[in-house]
N, C-alpha and C positions, 0 to 999 in steps of 0.2 A: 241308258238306251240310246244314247246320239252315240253312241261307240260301236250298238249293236246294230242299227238300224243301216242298210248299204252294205254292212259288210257280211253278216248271215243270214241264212234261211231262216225263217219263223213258221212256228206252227202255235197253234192255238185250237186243245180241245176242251171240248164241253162235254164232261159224263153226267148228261142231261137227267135232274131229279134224286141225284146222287147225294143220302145223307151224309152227313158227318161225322156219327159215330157210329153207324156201319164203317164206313173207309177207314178211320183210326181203329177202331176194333179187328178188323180183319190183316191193318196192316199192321198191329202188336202183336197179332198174333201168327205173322207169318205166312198168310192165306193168299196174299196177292205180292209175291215176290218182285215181280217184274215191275209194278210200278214202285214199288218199295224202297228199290235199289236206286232208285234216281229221286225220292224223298230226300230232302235234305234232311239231316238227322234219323232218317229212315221216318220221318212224320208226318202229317197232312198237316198245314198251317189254318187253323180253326179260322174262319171269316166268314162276313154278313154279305148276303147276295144282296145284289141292287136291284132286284125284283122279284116275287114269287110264284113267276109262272116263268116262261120260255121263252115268252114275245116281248115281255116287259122285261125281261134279265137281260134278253140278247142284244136288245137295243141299244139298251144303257152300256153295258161290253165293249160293243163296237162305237160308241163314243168315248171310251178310252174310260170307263168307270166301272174295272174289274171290282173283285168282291172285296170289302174294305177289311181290313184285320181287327179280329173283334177285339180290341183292346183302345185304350186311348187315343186319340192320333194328336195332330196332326198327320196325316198317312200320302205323303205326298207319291204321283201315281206313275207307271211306267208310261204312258201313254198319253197325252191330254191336246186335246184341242184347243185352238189361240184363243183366250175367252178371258176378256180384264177381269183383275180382282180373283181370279181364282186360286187358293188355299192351297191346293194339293198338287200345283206346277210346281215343280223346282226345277234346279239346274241341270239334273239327272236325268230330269221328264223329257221324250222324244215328242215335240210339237208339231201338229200338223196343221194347216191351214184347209183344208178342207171336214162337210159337214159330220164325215164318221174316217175313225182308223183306217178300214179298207179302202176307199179311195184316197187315200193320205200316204198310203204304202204303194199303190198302184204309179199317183203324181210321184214317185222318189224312182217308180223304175220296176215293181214286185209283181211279178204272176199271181193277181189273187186270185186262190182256189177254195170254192166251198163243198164239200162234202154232208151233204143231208143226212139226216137221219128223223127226226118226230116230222111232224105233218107241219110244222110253220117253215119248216125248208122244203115241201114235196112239188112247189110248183105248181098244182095242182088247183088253184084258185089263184084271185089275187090277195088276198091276204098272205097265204102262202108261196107268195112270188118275192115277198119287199125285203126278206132279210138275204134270200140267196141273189138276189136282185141286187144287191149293196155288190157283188164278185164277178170280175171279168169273167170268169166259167165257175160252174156250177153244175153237180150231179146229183140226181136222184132217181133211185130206183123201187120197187116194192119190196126189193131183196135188201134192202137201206131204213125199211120203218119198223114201227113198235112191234108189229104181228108177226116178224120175222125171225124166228129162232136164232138164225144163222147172221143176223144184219152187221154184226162189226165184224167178220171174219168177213162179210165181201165186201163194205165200208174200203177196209185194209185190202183187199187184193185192188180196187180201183184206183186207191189212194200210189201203189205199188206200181201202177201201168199208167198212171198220170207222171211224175215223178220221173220214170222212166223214159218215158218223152219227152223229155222238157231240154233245151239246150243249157250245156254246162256252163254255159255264163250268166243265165239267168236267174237273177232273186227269185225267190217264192215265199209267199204268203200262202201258209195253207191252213183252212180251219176242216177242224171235221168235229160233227155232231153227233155225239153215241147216243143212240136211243135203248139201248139195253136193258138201265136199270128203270125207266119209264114201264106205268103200267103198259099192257100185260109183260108180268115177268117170271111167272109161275112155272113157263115151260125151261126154264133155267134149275130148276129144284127137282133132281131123279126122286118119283114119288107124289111130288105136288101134282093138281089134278086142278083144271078150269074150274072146277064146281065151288073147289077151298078156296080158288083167287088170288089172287095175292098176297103176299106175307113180309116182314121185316126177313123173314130168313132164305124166300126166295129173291127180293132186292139184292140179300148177300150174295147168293148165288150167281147173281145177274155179273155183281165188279166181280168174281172170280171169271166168270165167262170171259169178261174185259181182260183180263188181265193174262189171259193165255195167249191172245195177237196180240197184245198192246207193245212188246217186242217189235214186233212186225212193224207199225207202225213206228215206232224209233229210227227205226232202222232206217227206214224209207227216206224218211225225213233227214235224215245225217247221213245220208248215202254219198252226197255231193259235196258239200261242206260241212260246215261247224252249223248248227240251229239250236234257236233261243228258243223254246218249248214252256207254254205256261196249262196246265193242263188242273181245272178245279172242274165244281157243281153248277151250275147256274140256281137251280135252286134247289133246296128238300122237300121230301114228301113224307105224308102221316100216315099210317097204318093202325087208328083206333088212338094214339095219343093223345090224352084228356076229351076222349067222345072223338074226334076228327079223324076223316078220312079224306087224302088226296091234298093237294097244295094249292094254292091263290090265296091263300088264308092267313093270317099276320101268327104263325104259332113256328115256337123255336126251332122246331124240328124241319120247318121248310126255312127261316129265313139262316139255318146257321149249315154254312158250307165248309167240305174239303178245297183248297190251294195248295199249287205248290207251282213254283219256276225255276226250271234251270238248264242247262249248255250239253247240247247233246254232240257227241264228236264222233267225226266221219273215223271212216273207216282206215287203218294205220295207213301210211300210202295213201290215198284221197281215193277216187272211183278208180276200178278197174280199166275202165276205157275210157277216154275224154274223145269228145267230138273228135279232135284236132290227132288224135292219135288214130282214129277208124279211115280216116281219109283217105 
């Protein structure tokens, strides 16, 4: 990361509540192409989220304690703050001296941008002020949260006119939060009905929904440069497994997430127009 960090655009999403073996099932079986295609191995990378709700995952996140790979570690991490004695720094790790990621990308020079989606980014109290509060700018809209049919398809058209604004010299930090697969997600499933509620099969529904802009979103993001894109769950959610409904709860299904990171490239030729060529 000290090779990626200065020199390209970063983006970082959250498909907020997003299980793990919905995402691996529907990308075995071909149903979400478009994030698919930029799976390495065409896989999601099975990992334990560092919290199991949205306030407590995202925190930890943006102190550089992305979801750990469920396997043995030592798992030394892309991201870490200067902090003696810590395990999972290595030589690879992008350190920052400041108290979260975000302002540690901002100190190096980066436009950070937050993109809302659940209600702990809506701004709309102070507790829902302190995570989009961490980002020099920050959007949220009603057409951005859970009750919104439509909310990643304008999520992506903002994300597209931010972006496009932006001068061609400038790094970009950008995160954006899908509220998608988050309850309510019923109106994602042609058939499903408020009354049924939710289901593991309308959650499915939800990342195919994701998965028809999620193009869009690539694009945006690699429009100007090369971008490091690290796009997982923050955490799972339960749908009646062993009696439980909903997540903050210590059971597999919420603490085991979709991962995956990799280099998304600009477009052949770099932007159609550079500042310096409109002039």
């Amino acid at each position: 990361m000290n090779a990626v960090v200065g020199r390209d655009d970063l983006l970082f999403v959250t498909l907020d509540t997003l299980r793990y073996d919905v995402a691996e099932e529907l990308a075995a079986a071909g149903r979400i192409p478009n994030l698919a295609r930029h799976l390495p191995g065409g896989t999601w990378q099975r990992r334990h989220a560092p919290g199991s709700f949205t306030y407590a995952s995202h925190q930890a996140m943006f102190a550089g304690f992305l979801p750990t790979p469920a396997a043995p570690g030592p798992h030394p991490r892309l991201f870490a703050a200067r902090f003696a004695g810590s395990e999972t720094t290595a030589g690879r790790t992008w350190v920052f001296d400041t108290p979260d990621l975000v302002s540690g990308l901002a100190a190096t020079g980066y436009r950070t941008v937050c993109v809302g989606g659940v209600g702990f980014f809506n701004r709309q109290g102070p507790l829902g002020s302190v995570l989009p509060g961490l980002f020099q700018e920050s959007h949220w809209e009603p057409e951005f949260g859970v009750a919104s049919p439509t909310s990643f398809a304008s999520q992506v058209e903002r994300v597209e006119e931010i972006v496009a604004g932006l001068p061609y010299e400038q790094r970009l930090f950008l995160f954006v939060n899908v509220p998608s697969l988050h309850q309510p997600n019923w109106f994602h499933l042609p058939g499903a009905t408020r009354e049924a509620g939710d289901s593991r099969a309308t959650h499915a529904a939800a990342l195919e929904y994701v998965d028809r802009y999620i193009g869009r979103l690539f694009a945006a993001a690699a429009s100007r440069r090369r971008c490091f894109a690290v796009v997982c769950s923050d955490h799972g959610t339960t749908y009646g497994d062993d009696g439980y409904t909903g997540h903050r709860l210590g059971h597999e299904a919420v603490w085991t997430v979709p991962y995956a990171h990799f280099f998304l490239d600009p477009p052949a030729g770099g932007p159609a127009v550079r500042p310096e060529a409109a002039v």
